[in-house]
C-alpha atoms as an extended CHARMM CRD file, in Angstrom:
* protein
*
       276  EXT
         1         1  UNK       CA             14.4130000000      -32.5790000000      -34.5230000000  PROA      1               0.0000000000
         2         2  UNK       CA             17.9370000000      -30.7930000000      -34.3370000000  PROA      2               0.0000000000
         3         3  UNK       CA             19.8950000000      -31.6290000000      -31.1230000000  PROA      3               0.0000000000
         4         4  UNK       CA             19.4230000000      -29.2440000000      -28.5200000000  PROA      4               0.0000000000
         5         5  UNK       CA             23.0830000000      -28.9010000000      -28.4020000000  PROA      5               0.0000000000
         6         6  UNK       CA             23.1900000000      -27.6180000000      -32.0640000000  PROA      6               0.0000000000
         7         7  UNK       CA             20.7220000000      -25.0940000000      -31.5300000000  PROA      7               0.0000000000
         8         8  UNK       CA             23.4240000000      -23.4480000000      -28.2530000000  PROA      8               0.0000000000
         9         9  UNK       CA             25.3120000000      -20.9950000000      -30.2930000000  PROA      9               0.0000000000
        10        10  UNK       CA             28.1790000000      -18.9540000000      -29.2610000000  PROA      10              0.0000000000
        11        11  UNK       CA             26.7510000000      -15.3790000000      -27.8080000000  PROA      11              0.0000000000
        12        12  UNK       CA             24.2410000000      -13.3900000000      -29.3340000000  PROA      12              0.0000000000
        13        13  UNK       CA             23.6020000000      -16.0380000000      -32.2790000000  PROA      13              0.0000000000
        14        14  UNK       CA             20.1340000000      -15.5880000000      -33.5950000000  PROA      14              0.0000000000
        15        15  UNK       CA             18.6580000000      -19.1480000000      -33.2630000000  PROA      15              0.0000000000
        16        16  UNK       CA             15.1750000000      -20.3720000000      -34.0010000000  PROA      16              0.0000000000
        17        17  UNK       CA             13.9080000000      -22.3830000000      -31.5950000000  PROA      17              0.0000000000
        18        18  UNK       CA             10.6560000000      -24.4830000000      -31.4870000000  PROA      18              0.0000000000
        19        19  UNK       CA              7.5380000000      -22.1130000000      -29.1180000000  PROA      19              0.0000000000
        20        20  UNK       CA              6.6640000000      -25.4710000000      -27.8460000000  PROA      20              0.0000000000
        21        21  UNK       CA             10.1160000000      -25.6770000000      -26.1920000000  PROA      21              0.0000000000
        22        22  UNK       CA              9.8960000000      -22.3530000000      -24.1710000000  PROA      22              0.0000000000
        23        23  UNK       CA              8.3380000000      -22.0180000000      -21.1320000000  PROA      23              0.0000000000
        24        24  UNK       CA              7.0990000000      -18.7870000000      -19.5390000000  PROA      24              0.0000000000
        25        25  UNK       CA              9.5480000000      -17.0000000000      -16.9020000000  PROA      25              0.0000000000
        26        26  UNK       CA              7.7930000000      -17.9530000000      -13.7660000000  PROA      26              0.0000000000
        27        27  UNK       CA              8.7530000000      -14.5080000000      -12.3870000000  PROA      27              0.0000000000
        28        28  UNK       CA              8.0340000000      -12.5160000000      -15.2180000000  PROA      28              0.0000000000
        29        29  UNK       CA              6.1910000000       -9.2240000000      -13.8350000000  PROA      29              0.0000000000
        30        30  UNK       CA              3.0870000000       -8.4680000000      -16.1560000000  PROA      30              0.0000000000
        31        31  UNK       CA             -0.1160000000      -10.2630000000      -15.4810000000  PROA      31              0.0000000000
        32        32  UNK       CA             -2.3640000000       -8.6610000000      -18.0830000000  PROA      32              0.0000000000
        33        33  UNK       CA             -1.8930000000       -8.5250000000      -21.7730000000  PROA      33              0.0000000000
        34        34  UNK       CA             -3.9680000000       -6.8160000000      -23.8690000000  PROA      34              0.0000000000
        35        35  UNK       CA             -5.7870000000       -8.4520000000      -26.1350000000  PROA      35              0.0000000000
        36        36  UNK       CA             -5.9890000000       -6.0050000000      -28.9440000000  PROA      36              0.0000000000
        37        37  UNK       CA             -2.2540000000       -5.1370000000      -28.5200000000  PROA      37              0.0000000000
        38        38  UNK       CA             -1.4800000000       -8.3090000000      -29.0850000000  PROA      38              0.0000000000
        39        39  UNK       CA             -3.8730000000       -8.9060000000      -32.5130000000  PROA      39              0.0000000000
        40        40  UNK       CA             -1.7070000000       -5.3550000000      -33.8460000000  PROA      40              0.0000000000
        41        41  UNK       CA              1.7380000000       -7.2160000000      -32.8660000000  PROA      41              0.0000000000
        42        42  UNK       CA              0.5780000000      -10.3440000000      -34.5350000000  PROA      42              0.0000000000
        43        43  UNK       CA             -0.5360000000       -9.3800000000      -37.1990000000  PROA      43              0.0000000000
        44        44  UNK       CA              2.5640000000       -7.0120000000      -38.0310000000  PROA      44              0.0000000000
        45        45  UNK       CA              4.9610000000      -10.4050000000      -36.9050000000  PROA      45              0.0000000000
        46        46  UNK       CA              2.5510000000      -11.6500000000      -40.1380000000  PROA      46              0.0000000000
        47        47  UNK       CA              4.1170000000       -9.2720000000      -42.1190000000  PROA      47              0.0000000000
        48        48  UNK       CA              7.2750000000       -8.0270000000      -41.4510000000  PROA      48              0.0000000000
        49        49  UNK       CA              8.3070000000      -11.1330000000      -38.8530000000  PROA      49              0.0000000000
        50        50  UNK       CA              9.7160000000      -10.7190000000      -35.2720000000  PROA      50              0.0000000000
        51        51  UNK       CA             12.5900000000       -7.9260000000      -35.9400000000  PROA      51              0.0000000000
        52        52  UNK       CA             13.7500000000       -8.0610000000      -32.4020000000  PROA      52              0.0000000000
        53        53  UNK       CA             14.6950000000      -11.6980000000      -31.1180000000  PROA      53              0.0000000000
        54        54  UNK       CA             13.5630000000      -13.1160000000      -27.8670000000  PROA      54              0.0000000000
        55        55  UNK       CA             15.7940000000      -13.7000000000      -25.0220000000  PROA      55              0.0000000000
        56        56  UNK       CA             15.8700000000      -17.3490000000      -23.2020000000  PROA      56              0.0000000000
        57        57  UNK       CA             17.9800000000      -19.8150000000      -21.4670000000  PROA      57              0.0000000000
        58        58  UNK       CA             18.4050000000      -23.4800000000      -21.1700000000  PROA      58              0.0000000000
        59        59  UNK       CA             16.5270000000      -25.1190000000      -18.0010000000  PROA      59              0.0000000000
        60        60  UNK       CA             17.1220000000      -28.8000000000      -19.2370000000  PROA      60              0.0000000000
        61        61  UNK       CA             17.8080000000      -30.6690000000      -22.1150000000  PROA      61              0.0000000000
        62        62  UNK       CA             14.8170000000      -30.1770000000      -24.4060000000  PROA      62              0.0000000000
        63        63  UNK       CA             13.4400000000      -26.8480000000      -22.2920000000  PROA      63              0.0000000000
        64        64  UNK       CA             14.4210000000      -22.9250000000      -22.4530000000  PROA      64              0.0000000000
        65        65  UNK       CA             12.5510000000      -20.2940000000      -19.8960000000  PROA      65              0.0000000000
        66        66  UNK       CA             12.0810000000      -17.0090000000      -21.6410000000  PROA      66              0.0000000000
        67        67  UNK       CA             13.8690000000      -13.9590000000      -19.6850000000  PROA      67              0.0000000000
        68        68  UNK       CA             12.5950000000      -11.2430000000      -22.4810000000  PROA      68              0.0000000000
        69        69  UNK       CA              9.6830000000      -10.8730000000      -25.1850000000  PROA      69              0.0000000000
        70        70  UNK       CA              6.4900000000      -12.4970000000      -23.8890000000  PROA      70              0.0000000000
        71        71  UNK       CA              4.6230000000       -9.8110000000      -26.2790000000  PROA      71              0.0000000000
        72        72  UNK       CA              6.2910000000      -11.3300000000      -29.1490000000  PROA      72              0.0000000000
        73        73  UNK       CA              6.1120000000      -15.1970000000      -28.2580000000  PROA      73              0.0000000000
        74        74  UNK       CA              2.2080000000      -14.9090000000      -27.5180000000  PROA      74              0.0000000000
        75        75  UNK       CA              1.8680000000      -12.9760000000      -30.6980000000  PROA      75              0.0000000000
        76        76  UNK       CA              4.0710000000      -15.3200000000      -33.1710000000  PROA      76              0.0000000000
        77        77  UNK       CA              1.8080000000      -18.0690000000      -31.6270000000  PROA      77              0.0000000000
        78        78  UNK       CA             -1.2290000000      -16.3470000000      -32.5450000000  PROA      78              0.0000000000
        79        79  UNK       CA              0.3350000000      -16.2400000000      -35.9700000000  PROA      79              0.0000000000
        80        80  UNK       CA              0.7720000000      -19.6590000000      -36.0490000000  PROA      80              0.0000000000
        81        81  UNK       CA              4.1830000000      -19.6560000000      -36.1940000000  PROA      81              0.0000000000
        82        82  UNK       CA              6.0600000000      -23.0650000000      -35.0590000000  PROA      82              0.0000000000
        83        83  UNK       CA              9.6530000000      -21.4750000000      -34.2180000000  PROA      83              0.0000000000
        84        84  UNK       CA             10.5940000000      -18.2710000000      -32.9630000000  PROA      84              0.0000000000
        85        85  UNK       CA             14.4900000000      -16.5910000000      -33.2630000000  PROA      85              0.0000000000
        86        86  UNK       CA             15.9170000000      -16.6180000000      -30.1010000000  PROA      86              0.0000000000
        87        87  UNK       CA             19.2390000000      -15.2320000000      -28.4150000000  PROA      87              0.0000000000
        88        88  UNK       CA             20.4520000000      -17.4600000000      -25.4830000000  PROA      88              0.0000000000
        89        89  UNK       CA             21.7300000000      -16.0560000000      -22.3800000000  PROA      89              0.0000000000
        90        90  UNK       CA             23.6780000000      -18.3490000000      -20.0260000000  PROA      90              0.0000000000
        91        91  UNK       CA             22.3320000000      -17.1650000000      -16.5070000000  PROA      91              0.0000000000
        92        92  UNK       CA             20.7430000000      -18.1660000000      -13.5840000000  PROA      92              0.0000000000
        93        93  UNK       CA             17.6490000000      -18.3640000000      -11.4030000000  PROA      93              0.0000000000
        94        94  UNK       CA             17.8790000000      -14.5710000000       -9.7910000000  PROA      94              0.0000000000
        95        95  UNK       CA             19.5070000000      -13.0800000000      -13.0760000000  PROA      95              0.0000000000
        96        96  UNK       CA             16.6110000000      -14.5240000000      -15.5270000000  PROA      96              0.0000000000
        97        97  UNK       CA             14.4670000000      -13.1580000000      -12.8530000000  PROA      97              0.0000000000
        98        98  UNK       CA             16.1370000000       -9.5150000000      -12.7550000000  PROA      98              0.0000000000
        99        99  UNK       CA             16.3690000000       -9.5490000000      -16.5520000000  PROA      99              0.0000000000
       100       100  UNK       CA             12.7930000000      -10.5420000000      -17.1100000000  PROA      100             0.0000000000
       101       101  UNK       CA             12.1630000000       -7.4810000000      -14.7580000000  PROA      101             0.0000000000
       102       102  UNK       CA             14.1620000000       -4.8880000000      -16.3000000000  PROA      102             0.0000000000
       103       103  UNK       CA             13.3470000000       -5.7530000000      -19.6010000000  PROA      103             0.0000000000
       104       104  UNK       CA              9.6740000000       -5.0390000000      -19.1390000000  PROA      104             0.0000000000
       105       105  UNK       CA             10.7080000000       -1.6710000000      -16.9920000000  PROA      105             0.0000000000
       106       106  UNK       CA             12.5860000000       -0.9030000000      -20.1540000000  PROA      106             0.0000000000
       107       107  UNK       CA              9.7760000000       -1.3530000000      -21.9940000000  PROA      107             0.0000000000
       108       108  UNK       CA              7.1700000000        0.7860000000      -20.0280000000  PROA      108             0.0000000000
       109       109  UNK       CA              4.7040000000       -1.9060000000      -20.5140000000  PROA      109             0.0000000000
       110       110  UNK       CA              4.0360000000       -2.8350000000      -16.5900000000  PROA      110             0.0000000000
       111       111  UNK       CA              1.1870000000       -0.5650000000      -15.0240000000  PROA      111             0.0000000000
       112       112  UNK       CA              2.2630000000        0.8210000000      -11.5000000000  PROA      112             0.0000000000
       113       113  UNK       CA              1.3370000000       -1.9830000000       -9.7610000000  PROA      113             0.0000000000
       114       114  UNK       CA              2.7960000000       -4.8380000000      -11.8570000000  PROA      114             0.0000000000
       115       115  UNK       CA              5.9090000000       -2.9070000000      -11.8960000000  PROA      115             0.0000000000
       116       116  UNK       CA              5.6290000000       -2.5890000000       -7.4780000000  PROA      116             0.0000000000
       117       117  UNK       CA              4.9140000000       -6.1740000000       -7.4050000000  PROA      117             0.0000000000
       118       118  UNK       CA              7.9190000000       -7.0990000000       -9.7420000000  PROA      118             0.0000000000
       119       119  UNK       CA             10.3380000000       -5.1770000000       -7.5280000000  PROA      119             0.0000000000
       120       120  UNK       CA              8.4100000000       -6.6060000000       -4.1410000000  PROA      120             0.0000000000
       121       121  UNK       CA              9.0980000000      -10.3580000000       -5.4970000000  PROA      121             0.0000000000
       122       122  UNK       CA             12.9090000000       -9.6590000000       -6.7000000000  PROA      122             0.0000000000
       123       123  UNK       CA             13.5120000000       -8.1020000000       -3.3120000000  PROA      123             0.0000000000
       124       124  UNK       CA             12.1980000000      -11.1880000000       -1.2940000000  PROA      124             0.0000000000
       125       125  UNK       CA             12.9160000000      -13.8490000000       -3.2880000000  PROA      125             0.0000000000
       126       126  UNK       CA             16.3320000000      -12.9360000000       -3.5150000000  PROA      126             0.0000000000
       127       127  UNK       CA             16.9300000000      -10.9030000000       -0.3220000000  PROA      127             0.0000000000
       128       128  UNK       CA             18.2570000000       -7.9760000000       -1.8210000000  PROA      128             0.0000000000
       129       129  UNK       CA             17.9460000000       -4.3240000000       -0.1330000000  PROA      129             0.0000000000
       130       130  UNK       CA             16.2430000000       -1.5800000000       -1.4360000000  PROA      130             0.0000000000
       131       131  UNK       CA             19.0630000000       -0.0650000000       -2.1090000000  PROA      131             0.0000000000
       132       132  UNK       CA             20.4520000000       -3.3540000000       -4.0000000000  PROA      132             0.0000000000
       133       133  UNK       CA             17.7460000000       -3.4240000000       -6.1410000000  PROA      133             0.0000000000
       134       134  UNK       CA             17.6770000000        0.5210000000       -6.9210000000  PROA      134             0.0000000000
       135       135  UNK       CA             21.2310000000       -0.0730000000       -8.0840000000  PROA      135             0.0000000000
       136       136  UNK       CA             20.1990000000       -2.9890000000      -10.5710000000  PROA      136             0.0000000000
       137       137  UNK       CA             17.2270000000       -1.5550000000      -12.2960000000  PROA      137             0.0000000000
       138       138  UNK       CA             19.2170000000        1.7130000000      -12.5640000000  PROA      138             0.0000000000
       139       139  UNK       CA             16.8600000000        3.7420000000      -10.4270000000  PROA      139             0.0000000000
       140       140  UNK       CA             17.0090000000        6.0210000000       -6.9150000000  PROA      140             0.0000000000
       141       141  UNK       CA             16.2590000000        4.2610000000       -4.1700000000  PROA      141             0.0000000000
       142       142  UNK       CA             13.5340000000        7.0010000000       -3.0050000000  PROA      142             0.0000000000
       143       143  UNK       CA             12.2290000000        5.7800000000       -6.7240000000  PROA      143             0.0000000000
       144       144  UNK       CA             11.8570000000        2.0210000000       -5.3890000000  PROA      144             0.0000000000
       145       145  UNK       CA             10.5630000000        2.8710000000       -1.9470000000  PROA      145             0.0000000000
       146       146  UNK       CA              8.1490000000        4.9560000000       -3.4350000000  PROA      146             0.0000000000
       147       147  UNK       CA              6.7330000000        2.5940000000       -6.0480000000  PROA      147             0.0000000000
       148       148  UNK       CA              6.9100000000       -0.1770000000       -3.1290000000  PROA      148             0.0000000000
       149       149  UNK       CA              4.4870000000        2.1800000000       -1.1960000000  PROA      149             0.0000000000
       150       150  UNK       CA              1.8790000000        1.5140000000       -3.7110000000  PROA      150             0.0000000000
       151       151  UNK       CA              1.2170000000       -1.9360000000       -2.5320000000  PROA      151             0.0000000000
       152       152  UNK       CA              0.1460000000       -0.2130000000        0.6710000000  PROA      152             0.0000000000
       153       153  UNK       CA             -3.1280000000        0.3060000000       -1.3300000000  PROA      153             0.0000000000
       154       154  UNK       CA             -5.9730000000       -2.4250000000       -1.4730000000  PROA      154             0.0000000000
       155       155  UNK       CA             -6.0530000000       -4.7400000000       -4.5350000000  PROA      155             0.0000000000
       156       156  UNK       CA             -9.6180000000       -3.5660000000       -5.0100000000  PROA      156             0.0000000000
       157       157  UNK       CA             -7.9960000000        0.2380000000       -4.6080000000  PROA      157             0.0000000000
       158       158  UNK       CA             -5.3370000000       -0.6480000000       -7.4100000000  PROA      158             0.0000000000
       159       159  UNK       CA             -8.3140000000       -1.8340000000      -10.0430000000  PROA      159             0.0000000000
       160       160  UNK       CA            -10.2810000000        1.0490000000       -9.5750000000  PROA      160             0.0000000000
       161       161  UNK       CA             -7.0750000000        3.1410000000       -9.3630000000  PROA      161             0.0000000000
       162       162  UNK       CA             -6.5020000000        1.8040000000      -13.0900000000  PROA      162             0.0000000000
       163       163  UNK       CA            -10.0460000000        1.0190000000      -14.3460000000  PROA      163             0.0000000000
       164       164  UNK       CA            -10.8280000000        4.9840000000      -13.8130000000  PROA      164             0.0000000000
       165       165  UNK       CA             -6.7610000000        5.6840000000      -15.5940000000  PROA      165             0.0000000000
       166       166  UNK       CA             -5.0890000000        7.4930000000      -12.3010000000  PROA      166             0.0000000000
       167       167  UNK       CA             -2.0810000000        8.3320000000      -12.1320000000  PROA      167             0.0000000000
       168       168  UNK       CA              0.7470000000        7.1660000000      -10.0300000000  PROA      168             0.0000000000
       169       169  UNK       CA              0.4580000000       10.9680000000       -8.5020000000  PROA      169             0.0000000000
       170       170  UNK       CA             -3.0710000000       10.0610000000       -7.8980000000  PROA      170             0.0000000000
       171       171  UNK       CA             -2.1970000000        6.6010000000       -5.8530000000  PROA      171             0.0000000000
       172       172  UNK       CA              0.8410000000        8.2230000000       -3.8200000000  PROA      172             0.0000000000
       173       173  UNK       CA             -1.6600000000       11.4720000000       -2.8430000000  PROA      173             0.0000000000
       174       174  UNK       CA             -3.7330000000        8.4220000000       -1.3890000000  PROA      174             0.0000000000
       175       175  UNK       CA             -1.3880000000        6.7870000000        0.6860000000  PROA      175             0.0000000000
       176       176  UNK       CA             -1.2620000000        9.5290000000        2.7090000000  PROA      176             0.0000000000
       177       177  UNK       CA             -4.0510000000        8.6600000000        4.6340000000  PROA      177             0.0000000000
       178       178  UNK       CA             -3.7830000000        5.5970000000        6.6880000000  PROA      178             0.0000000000
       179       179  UNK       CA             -8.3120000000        4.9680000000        7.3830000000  PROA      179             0.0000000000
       180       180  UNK       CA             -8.8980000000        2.3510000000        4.7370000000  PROA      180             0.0000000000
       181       181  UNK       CA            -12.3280000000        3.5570000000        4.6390000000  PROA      181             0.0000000000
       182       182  UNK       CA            -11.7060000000        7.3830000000        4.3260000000  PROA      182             0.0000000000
       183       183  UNK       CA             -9.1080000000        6.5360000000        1.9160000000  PROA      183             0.0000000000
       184       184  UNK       CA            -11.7640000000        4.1260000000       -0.7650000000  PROA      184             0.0000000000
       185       185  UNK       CA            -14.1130000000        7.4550000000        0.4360000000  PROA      185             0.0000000000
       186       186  UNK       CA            -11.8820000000        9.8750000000       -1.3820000000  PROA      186             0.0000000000
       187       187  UNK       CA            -10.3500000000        7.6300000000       -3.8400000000  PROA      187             0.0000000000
       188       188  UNK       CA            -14.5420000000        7.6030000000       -4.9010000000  PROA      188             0.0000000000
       189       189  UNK       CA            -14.8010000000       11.2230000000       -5.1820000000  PROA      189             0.0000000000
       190       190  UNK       CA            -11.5940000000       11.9350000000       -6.8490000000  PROA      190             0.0000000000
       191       191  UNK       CA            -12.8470000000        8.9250000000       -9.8420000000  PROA      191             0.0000000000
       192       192  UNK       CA            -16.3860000000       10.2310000000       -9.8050000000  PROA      192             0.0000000000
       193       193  UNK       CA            -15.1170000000       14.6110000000       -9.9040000000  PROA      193             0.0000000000
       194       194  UNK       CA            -12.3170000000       13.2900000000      -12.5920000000  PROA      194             0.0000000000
       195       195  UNK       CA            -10.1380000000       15.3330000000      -10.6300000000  PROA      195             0.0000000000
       196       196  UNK       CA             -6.7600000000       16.1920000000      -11.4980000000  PROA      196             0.0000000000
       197       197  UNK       CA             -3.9340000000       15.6460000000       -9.1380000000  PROA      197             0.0000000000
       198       198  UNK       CA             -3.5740000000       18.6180000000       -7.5900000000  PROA      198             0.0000000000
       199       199  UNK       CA             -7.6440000000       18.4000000000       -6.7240000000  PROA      199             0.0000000000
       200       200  UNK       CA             -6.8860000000       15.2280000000       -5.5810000000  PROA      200             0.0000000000
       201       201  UNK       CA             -3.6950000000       16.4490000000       -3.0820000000  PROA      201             0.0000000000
       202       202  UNK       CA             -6.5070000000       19.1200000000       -2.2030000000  PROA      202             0.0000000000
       203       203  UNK       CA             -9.3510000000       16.8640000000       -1.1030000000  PROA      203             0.0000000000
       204       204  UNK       CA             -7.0960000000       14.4310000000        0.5240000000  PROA      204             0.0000000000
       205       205  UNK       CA             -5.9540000000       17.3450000000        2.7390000000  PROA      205             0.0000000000
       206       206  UNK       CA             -9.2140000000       18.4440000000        3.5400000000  PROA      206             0.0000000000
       207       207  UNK       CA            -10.1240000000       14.7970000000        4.5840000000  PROA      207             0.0000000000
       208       208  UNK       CA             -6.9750000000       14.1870000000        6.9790000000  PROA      208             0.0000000000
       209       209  UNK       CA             -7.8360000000       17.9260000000        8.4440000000  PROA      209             0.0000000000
       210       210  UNK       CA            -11.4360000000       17.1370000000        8.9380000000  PROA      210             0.0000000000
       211       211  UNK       CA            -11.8730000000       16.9590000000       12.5620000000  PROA      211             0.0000000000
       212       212  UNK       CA            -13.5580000000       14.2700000000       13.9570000000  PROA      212             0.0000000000
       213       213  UNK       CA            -17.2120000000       14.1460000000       14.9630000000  PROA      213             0.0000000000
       214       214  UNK       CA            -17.9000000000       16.0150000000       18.5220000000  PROA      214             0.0000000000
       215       215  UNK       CA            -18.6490000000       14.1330000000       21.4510000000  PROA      215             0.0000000000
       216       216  UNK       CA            -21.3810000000       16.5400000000       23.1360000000  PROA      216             0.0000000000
       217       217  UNK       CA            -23.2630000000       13.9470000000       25.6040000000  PROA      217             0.0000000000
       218       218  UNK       CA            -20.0950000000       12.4380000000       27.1270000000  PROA      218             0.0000000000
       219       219  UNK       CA            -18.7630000000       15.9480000000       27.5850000000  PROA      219             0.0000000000
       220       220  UNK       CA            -21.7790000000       17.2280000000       28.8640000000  PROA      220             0.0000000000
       221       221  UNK       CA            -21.8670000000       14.2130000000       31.0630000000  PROA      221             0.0000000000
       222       222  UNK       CA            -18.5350000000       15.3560000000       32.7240000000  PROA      222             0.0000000000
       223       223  UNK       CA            -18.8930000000       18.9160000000       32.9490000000  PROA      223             0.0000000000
       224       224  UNK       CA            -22.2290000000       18.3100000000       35.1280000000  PROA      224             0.0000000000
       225       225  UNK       CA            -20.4450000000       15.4520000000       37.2370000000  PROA      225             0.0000000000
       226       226  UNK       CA            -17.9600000000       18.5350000000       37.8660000000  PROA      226             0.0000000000
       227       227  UNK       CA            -20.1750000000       20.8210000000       38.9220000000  PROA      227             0.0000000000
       228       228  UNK       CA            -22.2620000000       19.0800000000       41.1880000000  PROA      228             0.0000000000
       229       229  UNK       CA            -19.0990000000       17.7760000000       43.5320000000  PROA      229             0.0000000000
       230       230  UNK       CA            -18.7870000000       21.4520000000       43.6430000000  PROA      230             0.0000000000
       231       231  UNK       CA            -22.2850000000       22.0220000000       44.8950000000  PROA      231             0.0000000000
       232       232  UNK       CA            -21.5200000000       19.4960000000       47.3600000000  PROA      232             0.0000000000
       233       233  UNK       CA            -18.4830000000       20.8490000000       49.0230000000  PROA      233             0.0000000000
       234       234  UNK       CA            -20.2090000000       24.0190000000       49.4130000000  PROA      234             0.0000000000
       235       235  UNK       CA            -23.0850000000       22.4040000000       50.8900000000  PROA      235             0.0000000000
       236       236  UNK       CA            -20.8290000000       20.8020000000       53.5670000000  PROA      236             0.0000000000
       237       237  UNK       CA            -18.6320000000       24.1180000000       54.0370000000  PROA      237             0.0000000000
       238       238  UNK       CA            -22.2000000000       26.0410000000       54.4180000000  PROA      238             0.0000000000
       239       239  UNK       CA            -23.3160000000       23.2370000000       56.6950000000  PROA      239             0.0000000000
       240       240  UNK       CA            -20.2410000000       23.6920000000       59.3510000000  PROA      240             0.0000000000
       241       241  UNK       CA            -20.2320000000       27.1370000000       58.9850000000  PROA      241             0.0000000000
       242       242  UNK       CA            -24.4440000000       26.9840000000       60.3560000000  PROA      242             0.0000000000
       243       243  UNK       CA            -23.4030000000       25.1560000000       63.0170000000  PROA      243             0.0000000000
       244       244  UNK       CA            -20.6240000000       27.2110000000       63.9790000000  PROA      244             0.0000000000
       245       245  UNK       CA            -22.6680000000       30.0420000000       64.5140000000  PROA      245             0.0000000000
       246       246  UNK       CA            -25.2500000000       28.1300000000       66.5460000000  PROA      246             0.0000000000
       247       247  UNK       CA            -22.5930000000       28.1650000000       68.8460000000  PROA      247             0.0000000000
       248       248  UNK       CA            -21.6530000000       24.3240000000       67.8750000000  PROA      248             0.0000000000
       249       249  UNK       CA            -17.7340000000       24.1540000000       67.6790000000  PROA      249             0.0000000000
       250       250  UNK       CA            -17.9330000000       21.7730000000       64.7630000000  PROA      250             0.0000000000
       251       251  UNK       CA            -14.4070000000       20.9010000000       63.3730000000  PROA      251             0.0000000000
       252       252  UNK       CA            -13.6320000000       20.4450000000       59.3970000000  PROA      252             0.0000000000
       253       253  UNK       CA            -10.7930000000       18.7910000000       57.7210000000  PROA      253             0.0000000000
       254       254  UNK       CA            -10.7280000000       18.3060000000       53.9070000000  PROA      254             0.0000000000
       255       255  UNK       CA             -7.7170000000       16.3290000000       51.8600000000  PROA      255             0.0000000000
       256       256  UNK       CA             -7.6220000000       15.6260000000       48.5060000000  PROA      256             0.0000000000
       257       257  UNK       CA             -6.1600000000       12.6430000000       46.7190000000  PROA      257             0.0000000000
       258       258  UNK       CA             -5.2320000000       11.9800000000       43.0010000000  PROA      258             0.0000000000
       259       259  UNK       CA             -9.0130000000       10.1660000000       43.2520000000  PROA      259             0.0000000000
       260       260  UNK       CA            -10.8490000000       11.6120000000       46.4690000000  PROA      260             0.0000000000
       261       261  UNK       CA            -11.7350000000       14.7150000000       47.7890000000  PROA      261             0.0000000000
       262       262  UNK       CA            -12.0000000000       13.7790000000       51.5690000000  PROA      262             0.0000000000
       263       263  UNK       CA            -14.3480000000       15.6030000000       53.8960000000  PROA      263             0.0000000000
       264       264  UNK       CA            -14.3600000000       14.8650000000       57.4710000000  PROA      264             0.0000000000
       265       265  UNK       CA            -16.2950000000       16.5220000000       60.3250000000  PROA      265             0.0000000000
       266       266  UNK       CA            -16.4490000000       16.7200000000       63.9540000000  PROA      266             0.0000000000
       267       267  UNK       CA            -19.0430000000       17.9530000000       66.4370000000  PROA      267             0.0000000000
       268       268  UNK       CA            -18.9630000000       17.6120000000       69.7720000000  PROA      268             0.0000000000
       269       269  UNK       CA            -21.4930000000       15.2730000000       71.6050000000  PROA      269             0.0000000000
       270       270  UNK       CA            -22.3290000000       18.0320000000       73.7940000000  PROA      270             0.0000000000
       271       271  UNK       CA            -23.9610000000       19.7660000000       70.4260000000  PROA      271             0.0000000000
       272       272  UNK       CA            -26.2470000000       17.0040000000       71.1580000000  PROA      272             0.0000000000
       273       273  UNK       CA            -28.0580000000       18.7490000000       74.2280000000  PROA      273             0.0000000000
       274       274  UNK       CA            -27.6280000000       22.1870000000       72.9400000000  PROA      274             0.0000000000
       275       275  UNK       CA            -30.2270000000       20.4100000000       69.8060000000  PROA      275             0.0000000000
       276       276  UNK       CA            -32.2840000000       18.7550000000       71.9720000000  PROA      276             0.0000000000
């Protein structure tokens, strides 16, 4: 085997370097590869080779972590192939991470998610702003906030978000209701109707304007309670007013609290004899 040395060339020197001495970026974005994709790509690396080299960097003295072209290393070791050109990029932790990143943004081959979940991890692992990171992938910072929304959605929301082929339209018109369980509701319909976005703005509208289910017991409950402390100041206000004109000087004094009404009435013993 070469000397590792020997294989460090001066920038952007193609180099071919063994597969079985790269290791995968640990922060590389995409999760899913698929399968067929890569069968096509291997199979053309069969023919024509890899025409575009892959990016690494030395880790240690026998090791290189890949910052760009996963696609192609999985491929070329489909193919069988033992060594794989390489350019190598002196850089460290967080810039292999935000090259790994950008690379595959560049590439448009992260789904909505992948991509949220890249720029999620960069941001915390490396404590940058969202405005920082806007800046490095070359994007508006209403751009990242917006993508960063996404993960606002369930992980069983995002697979049937891309199972059924939504659109990041689709997700955001989602997120606009907060219920998880009206939200998987309408996600549901929208799949099953096939709607289009603007259908899908439409019926999310109609669910957050939907008013909620009536209440008619408890209300009825308190309208009656209402009435009948009516009925019973009347009663007591009809009551004194009999006795008045029996000739009974009855006295009547109501006050009212935040809590009480307060009712309080005298007769005069002497009403006693006039009733007996």
């Amino acid at each position: 085997m070469r000397k590792v040395n020997s294989l460090i060339g001066r920038d952007n020197k193609v180099l071919n370097i063994s597969t079985i001495q790269i290791r995968p970026n640990r922060t590389q974005p995409r999760r899913s590869f698929d399968e067929e994709s890569l069968k096509s790509l291997s199979r053309s690396i069969v023919e024509n080779g890899i025409l575009q080299p892959l990016v690494v960097r030395r880790i240690n003295a026998t090791e290189f972590e890949l910052i760009a072209g996963e696609r192609r290393l999985r491929a070329a070791i489909m193919a069988g192939m033992n060594k794989v050109p390489c350019v190598i990029h002196k850089c460290g932790d967080k810039d292999s991470a935000l090259l790994a990143l950008i690379e595959n943004l560049q590439r448009t081959d992260l789904n909505m998610f992948e991509e949220a979940r890249g720029i999620a991890r960069l941001i915390r692992k490396y404590g940058l702003t969202q405005e920082q990171a806007a800046i490095k992938l070359g994007k508006k910072q209403s751009t990242v906030a917006n993508k960063l929304r996404l993960l606002r959605l369930g992980f069983e929301e995002q697979e049937w978000i891309l199972t059924a082929h939504l659109s990041e339209r689709h997700a955001r018109a989602l997120l606009r209701i907060n219920d998880e369980s009206l939200r998987r509701e309408v996600l549901s319909r929208i799949i099953s109707d096939d709607m289009s976005v603007g259908e899908a703005e439409m019926l999310v509208t109609e669910a957050l304007m939907k008013k909620p289910e009536p209440e008619p017991v408890r209300k009825q409950e308190r309208k009656i309670a209402v009435k009948d402390v009516r009925i019973f100041v009347n009663t007591i206000n009809k009551a004194v007013d009999t006795m008045r004109l029996s000739g009974i000087n009855a006295i009547s004094r109501r006050s009212e609290t935040e809590d009480y009404i307060e009712y309080t009435v005298k007769i005069p013993k002497s009403a006693q004899k006039l009733s007996s």
